[in-house]
C-alpha positions as CSV (number, residue, x, y, z in Angstrom):
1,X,14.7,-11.6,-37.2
2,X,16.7,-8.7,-35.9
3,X,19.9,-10.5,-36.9
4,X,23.1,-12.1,-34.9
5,X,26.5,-11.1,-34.1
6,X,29.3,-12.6,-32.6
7,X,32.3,-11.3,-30.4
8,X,35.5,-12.7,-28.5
9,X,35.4,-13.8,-25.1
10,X,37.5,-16.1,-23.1
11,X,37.4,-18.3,-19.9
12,X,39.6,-19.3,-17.3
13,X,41.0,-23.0,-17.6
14,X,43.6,-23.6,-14.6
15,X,45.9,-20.1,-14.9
16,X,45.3,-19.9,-18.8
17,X,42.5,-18.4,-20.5
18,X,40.9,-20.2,-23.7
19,X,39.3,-18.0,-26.6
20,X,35.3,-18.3,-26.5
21,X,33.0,-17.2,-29.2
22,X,30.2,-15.7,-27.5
23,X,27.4,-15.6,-30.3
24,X,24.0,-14.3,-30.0
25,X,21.3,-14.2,-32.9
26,X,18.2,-12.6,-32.4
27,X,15.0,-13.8,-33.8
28,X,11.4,-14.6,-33.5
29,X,9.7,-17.0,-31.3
30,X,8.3,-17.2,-27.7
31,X,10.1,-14.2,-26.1
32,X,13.0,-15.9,-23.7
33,X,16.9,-15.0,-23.3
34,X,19.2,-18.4,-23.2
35,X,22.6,-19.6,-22.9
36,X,23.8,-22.6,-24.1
37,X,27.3,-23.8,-25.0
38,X,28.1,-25.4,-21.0
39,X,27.5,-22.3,-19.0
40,X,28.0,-22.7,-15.0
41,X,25.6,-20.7,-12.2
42,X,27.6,-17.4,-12.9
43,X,27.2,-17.7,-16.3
44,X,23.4,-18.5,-16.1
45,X,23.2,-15.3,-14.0
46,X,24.3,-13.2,-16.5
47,X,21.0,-12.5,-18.2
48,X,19.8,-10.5,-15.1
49,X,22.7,-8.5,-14.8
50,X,22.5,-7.6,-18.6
51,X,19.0,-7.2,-19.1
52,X,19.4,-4.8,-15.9
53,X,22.9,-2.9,-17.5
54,X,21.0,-2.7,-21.1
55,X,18.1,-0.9,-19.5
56,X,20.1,1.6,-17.0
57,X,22.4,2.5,-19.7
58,X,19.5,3.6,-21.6
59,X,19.5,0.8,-24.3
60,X,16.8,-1.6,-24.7
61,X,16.3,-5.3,-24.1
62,X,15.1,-7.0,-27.2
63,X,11.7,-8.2,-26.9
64,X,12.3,-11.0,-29.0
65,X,13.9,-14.7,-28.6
66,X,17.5,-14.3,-27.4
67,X,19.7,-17.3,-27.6
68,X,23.8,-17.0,-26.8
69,X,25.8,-19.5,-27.7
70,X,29.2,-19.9,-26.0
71,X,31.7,-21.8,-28.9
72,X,33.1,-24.5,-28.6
73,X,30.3,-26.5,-26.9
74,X,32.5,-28.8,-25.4
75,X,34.1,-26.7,-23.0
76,X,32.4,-25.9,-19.5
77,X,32.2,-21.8,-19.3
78,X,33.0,-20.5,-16.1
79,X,33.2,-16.9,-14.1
80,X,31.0,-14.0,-14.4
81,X,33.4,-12.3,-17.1
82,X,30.9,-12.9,-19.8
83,X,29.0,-10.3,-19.0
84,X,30.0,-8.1,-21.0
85,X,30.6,-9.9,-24.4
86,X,27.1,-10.8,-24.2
87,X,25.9,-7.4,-23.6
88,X,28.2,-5.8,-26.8
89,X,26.9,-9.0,-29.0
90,X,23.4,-8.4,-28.2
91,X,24.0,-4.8,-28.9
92,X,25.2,-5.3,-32.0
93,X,23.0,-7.6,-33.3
94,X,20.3,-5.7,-32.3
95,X,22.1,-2.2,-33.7
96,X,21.7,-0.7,-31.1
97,X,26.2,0.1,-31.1
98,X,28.5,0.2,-34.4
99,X,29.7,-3.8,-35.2
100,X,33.0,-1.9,-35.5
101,X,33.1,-1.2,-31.7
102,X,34.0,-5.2,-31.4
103,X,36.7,-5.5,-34.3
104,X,40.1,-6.5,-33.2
105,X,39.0,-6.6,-29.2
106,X,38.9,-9.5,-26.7
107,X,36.2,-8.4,-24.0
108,X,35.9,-9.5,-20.5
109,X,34.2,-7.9,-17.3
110,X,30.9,-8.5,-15.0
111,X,28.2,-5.8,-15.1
112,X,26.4,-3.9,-12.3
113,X,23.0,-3.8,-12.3
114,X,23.6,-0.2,-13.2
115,X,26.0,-0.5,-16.2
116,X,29.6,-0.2,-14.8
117,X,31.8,-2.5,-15.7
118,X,33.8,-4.4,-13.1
119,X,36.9,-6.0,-12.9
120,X,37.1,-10.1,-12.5
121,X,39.5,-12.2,-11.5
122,X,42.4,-13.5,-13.9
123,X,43.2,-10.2,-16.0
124,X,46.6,-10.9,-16.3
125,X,45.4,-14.0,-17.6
126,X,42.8,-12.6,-20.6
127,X,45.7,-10.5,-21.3
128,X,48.3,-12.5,-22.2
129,X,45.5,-14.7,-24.5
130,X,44.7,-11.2,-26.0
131,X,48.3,-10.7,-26.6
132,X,48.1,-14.5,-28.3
133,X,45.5,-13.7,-30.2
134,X,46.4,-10.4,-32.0
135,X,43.7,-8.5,-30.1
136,X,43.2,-5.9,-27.8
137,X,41.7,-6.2,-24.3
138,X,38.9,-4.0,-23.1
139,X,38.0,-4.6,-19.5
140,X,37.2,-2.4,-16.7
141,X,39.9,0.2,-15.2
142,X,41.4,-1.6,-13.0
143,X,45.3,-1.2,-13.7
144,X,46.4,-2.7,-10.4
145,X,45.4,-5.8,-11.3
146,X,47.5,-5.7,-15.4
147,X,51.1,-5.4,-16.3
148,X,52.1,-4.1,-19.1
149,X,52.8,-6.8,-21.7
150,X,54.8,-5.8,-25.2
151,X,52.3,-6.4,-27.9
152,X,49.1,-5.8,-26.1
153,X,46.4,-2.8,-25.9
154,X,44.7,-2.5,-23.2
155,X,41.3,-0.7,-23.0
156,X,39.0,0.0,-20.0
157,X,35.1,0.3,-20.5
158,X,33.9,2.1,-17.6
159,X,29.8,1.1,-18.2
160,X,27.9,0.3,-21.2
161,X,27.0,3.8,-22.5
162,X,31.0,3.6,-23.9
163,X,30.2,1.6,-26.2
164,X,27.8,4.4,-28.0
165,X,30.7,5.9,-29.2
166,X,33.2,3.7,-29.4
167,X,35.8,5.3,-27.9
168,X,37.6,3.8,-24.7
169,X,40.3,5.0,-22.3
170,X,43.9,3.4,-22.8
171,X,44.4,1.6,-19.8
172,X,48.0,2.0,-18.5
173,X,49.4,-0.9,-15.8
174,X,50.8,0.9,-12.6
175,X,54.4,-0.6,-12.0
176,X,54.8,-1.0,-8.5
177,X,58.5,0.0,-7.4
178,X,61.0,-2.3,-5.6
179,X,59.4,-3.8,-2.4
180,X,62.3,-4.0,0.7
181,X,60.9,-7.5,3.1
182,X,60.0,-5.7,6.5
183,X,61.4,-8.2,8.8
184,X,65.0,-8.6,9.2
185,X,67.0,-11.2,10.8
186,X,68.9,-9.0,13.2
187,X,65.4,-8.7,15.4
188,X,66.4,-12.8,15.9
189,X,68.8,-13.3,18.7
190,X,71.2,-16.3,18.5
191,X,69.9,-19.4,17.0
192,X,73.0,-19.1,15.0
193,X,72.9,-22.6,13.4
194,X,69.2,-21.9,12.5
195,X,70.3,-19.0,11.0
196,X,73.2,-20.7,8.8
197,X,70.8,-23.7,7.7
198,X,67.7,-21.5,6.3
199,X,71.0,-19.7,4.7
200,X,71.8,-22.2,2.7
201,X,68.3,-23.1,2.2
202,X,67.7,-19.9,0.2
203,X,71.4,-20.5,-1.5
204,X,70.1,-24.0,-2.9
205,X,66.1,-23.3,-3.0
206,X,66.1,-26.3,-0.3
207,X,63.5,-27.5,2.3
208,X,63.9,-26.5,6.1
209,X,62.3,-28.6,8.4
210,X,62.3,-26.9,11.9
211,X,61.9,-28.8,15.3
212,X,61.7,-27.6,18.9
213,X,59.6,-26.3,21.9
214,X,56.6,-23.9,21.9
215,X,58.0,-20.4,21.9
216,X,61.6,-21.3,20.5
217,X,61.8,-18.9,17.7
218,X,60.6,-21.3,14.7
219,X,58.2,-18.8,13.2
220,X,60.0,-16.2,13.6
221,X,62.9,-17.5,11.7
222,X,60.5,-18.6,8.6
223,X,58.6,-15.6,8.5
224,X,62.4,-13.6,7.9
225,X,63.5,-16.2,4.9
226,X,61.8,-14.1,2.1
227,X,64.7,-10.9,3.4
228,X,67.5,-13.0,2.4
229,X,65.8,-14.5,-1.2
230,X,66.8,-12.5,-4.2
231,X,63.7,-10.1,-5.9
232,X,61.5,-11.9,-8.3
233,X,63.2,-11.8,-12.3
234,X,60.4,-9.8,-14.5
235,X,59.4,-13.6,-15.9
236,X,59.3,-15.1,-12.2
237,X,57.3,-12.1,-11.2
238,X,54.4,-12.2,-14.2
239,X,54.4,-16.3,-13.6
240,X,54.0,-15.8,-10.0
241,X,51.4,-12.5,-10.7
242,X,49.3,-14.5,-13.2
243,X,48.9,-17.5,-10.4
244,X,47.7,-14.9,-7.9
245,X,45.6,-12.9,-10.3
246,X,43.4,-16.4,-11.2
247,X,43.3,-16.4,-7.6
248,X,41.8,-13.1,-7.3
249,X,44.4,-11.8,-4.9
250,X,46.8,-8.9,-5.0
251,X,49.6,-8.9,-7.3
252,X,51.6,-5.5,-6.7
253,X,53.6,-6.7,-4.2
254,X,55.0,-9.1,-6.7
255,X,54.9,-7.3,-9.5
256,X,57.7,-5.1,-7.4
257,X,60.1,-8.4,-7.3
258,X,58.3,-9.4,-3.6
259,X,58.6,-13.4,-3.8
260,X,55.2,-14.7,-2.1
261,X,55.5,-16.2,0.9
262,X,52.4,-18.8,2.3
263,X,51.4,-19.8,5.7
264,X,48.1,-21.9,5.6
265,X,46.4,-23.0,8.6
266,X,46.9,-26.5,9.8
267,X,43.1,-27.1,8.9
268,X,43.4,-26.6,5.5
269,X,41.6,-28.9,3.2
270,X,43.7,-30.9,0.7
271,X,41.6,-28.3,-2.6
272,X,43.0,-25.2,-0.4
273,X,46.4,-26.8,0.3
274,X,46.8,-28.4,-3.1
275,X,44.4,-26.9,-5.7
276,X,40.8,-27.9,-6.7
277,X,37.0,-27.3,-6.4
278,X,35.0,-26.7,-9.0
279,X,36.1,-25.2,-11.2
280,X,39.9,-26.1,-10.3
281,X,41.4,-23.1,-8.5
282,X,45.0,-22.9,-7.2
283,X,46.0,-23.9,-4.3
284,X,48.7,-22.5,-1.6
285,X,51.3,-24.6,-2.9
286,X,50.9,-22.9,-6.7
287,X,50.5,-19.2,-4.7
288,X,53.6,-19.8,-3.3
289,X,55.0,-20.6,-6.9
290,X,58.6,-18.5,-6.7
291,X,58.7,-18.1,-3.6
292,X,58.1,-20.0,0.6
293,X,55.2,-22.3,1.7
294,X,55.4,-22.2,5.3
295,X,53.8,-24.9,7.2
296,X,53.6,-24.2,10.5
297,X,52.4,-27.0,13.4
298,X,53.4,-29.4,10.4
299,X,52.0,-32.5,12.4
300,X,48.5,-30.5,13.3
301,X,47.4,-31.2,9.1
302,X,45.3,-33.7,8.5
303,X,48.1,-36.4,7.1
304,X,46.3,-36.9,3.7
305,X,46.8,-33.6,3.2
306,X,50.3,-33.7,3.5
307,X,50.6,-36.4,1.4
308,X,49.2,-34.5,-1.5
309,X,52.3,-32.0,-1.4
310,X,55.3,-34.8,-2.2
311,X,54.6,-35.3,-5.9
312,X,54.4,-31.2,-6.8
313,X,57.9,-30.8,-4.8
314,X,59.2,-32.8,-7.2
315,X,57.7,-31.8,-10.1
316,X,57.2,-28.2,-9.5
317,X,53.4,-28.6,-10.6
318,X,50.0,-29.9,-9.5
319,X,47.7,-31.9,-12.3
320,X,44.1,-31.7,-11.1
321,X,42.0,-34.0,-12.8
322,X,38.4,-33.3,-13.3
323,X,35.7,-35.7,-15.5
324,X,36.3,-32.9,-18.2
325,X,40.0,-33.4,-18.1
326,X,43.6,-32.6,-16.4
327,X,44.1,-28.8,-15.1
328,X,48.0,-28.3,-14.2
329,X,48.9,-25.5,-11.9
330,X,52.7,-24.7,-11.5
331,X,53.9,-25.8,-7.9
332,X,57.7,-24.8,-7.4
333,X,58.4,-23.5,-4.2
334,X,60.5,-24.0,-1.3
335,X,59.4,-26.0,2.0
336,X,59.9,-24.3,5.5
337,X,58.0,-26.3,7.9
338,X,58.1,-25.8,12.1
339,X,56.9,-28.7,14.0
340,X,57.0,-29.4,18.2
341,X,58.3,-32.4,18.7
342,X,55.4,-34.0,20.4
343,X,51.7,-33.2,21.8
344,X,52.8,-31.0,24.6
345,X,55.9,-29.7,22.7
346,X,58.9,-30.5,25.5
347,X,60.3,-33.8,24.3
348,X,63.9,-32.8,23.9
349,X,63.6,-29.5,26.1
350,X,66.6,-28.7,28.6
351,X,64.6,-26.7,31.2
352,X,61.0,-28.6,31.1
353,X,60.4,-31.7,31.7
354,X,57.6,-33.5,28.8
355,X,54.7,-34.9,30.2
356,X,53.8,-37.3,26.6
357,X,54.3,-41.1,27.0
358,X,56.9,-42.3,24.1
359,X,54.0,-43.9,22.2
360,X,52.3,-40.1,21.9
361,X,55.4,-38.9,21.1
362,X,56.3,-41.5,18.3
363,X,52.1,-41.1,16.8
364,X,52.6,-37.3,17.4
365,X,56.0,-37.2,14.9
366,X,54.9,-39.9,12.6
367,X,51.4,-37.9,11.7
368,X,54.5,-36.3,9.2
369,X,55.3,-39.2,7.6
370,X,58.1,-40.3,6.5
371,X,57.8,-40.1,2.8
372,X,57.7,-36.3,2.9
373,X,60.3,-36.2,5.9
374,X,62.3,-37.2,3.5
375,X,61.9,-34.7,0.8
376,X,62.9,-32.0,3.2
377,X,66.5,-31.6,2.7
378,X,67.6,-29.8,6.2
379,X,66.2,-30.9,9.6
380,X,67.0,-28.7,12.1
381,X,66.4,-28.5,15.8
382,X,65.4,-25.5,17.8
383,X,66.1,-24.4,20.9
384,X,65.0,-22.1,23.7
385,X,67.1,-19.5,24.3
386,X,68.6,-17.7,27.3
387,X,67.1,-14.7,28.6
388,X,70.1,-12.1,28.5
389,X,69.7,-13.4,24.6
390,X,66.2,-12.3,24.3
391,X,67.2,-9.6,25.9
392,X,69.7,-8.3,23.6
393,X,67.3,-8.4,20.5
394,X,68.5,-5.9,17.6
395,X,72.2,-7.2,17.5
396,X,71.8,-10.5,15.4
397,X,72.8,-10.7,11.9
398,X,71.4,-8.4,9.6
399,X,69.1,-10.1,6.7
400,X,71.1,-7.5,3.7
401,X,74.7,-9.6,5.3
402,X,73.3,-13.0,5.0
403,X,71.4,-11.9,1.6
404,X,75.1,-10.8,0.1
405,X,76.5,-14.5,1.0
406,X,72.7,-16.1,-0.9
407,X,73.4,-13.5,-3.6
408,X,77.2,-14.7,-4.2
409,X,76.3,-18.4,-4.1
410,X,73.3,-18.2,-6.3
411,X,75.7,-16.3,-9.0
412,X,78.5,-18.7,-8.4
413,X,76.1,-22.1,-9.1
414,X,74.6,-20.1,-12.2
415,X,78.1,-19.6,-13.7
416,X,79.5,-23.2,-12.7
417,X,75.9,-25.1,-14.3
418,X,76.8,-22.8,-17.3
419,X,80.3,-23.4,-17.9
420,X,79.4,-27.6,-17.3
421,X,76.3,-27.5,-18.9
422,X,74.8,-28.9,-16.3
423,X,71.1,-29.9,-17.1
424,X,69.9,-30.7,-13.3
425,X,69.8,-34.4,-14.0
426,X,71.4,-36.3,-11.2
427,X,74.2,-37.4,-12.9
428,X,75.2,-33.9,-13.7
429,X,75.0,-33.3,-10.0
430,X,77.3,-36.2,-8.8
431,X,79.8,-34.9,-11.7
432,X,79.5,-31.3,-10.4
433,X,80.8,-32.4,-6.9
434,X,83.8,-33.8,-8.6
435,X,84.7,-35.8,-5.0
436,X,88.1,-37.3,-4.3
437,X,88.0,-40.7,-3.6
438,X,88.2,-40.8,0.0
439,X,85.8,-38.1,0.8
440,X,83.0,-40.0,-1.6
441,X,84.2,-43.4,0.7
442,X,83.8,-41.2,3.6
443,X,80.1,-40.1,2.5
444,X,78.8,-43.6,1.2
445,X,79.8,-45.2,4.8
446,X,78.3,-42.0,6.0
447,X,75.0,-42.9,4.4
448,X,75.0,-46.4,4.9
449,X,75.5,-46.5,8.5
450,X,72.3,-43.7,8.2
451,X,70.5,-46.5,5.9
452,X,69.9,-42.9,3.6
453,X,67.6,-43.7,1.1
454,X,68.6,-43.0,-2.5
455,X,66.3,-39.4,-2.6
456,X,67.5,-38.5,0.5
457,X,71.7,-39.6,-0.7
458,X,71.1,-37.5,-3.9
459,X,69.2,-34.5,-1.7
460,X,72.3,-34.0,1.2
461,X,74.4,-34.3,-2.0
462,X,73.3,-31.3,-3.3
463,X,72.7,-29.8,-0.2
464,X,76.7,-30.1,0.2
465,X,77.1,-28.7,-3.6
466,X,75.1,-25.3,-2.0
467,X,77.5,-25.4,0.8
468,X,80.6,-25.6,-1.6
469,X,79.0,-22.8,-3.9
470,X,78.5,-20.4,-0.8
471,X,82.5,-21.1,-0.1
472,X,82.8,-20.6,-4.5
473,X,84.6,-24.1,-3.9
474,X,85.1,-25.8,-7.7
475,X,84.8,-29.2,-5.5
476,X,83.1,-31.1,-3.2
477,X,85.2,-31.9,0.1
478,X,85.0,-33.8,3.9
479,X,83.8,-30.3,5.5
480,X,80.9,-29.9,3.0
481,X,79.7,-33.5,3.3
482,X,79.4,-33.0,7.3
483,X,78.0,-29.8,7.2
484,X,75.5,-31.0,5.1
485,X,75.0,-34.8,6.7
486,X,74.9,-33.0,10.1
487,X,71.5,-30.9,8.9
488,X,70.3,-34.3,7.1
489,X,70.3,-35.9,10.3
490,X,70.2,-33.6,12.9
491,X,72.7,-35.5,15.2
492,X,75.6,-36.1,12.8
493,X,76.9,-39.0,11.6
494,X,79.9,-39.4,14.4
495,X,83.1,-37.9,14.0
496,X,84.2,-35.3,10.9
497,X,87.9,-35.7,10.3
């Protein structure tokens, strides 16, 4: 028997990774090379793609029985990271590199069939379980995919042969700078009361649902909401990075305080929309964690995918649940969703007359349903607008102005929730209106006469509290209950006095 050895490893689990003892012993018996501990396909793979690194880096490939044992059993092993802890195990217990080279380090990276080591997805993730565990990470160089975290060492292995000596690179994160959104508002010509409710949308972190004809201007209105959202916080930004870097996607843009912004196809499946597959993977609702989901052609998804989106707006997560147990994804984002109003998108329309029976257009608008209609706090409609208005593109107002008024309203609600101690319950929201009598008579006949469900009461509520914080109002009055009731419902409620 040559002898065993045992390293740390780690595998993804949702957006967290958990600590794997990747053991190998070496010893007689029919010469084979086998894993065991719940590997999956890529795992199973990885004894090609080490015996080929061993041998091209010039080390040799025990001709002996191999088994690897991935601890604890009872956890299903997933990912090609593995490569590599295998490969520095087996080296070790076969002598072939100093034990010492593994002391202290958690490793993690897939192996060319040449020896280089490459980069997987969900860095950001080993790292911070590194960082947990007291250990240092040693992966391949790829820095635009880390952050620098306090606490944590970061090494990069460029192939195999490193680990002859012992001796890896430090592996410094590249901090992107500040990113500036591209699109700005003032390219939108009028749509002034479009403008004014995705406003207040950002102010409040509230849902925008957008009707109107092909061609209006609804797309072009949700693609501008990230220029008026404050940057990502540094803790926003490494939840938000960690989410994408599970994902395998880019994380620099967010890493330099760019808040993600998410427009699926309608033919998303409910696993892409909402998380899942196997092994659980995020879905568009966690990659838009901090940040916009926009839906656009809402009524064009599949309805039972829809559906799957109402519990994580409340929440702010997504449980997936697997035979091997529960995988939670966080899910807070805000909802921006353009619809037409019916199959041939002119129900409504000034100039063109709609050519869709009532019965297409009622099956057309309820494909929404009216359970998630009614999580969406503003409901807006949108129309076509003139020519000369098209025209004179360039003169709207500018994204930094209407970011200033976000900006000041967002401050103002921190400092009011502070100084109430408001702790987001309902109660604490009715409280923070602080209504006079009248004005709350006013609103519960206003909501009555609607037949307002209790969500959507306690949702225009607050959607009135975001008006009042824009105006840094201590109270809740007439003109903010309107203003609010008049996006809730898209026609009003009858007459404001």
């Amino acid at each position: 028997m040559y002898g065993r050895f045992a390293v740390q490893g780690a595998t993804l689990r949702g957006v967290e990774a958990v600590p794997v003892d990747v053991e190998v012993v070496v010893g007689s018996g029919i010469p084979a090379f086998c894993i065991v501990g719940m590997p999956d396909a890529a795992v199973q793979e990885a004894r090609e793609r080490v015996r080929a690194a061993l041998r091209a880096t010039g080390f040799s490939m025990p001709n002996e029985r191999v088994v690897v044992n991935l601890a604890p059993g009872s956890l299903r092993k997933t990912g090609s990271g593995f490569d590599l802890p295998i490969a520095v195990s087996l080296l070790a217990a076969t002598g072939q590199v100093d034990p010492r080279v593994a002391e202290g380090a958690l490793f993690v990276g897939e192996l060319s069939l040449e020896g280089a080591v490459r980069p997987v997805d969900g860095l950001l993730a080993y790292a911070l379980r590194a960082r947990d565990l007291g250990a240092r990470l040693v992966c391949a160089a790829a820095p635009e995919r880390l952050v620098a975290i306090d606490g944590l060492e970061l090494r990069a292995a460029r192939t195999l042969a490193d680990f002859r000596t012992g001796e890896f690179a430090a592996l410094a994160p590249v901090r992107p700078s500040r990113t500036r959104a591209s699109l700005d508002f003032r390219d939108v010509a009028g749509h002034d009361m479009a403008k004014r409710a995705l406003q207040i949308a950002a102010a409040g972190r509230h849902g925008v649902l957008m009707m109107g004809p092909p061609g209006s201007g609804k797309t072009m209105l949700a693609s501008r909401l990230p220029s008026i959202l404050p940057p990502l916080e540094e803790d926003e930004a490494l939840e938000a990075a960690l989410i994408h870097s599970v994902a395998g996607e880019d994380v620099g843009s967010l890493l330099g305080g760019a808040r993600p912004f998410r427009s699926p196809h309608h033919s998303a499946t409910t696993a892409g929309l909402v998380g899942g597959g196997t092994p659980p993977r995020p879905g568009e609702i966690s990659l838009a964690h901090h940040g916009v989901l926009f839906l656009d052609e809402l009524p064009e998804f599949r309805p039972s995918v829809l559906q799957g989106i109402r519990q994580p707006m409340e929440s702010g997560r997504v449980t997936v649940t697997r035979a091997d147990g529960n995988v939670s994804f966080p899910a807070r984002f805000m909802l921006v969703a353009a619809a037409n109003p019916c199959p041939c998108g002119y129900y409504g329309d000034a100039e063109r007359a709609c050519s869709c029976t009532l019965a297409q257009v009622s099956t057309y608008q309820n494909r929404i349903g009216g359970p998630l209609v009614d999580r969406i706090d503003l409901h807006i409609d949108v129309r076509r607008i003139l020519p000369r208005d098209v025209l004179g593109t360039g003169g709207g107002t500018s994204s930094d102005d209407m970011r200033a008024a976000v900006l000041g309203a967002r401050e103002y609600a921190s400092w009011r929730r502070a100084r109430a101690g408001d702790d987001g319950s309902a109660e604490a929201l009715v409280r923070s209106c602080a209504m006079a009598a009248d004005d709350e008579g006013f609103f519960e006949d206003a909501a009555r006469a609607a037949r307002m469900s209790g969500r959507a009461i306690m949702r225009t509520l607050a959607v009135a509290r975001t008006v009042a914080d824009m105006e840094e109002a201590a109270s809740v009055n007439r003109g903010h209950l309107c203003e609010a009731l008049a996006f809730r419902l898209r026609e009003g409620v009858g007459p404001c006095g």
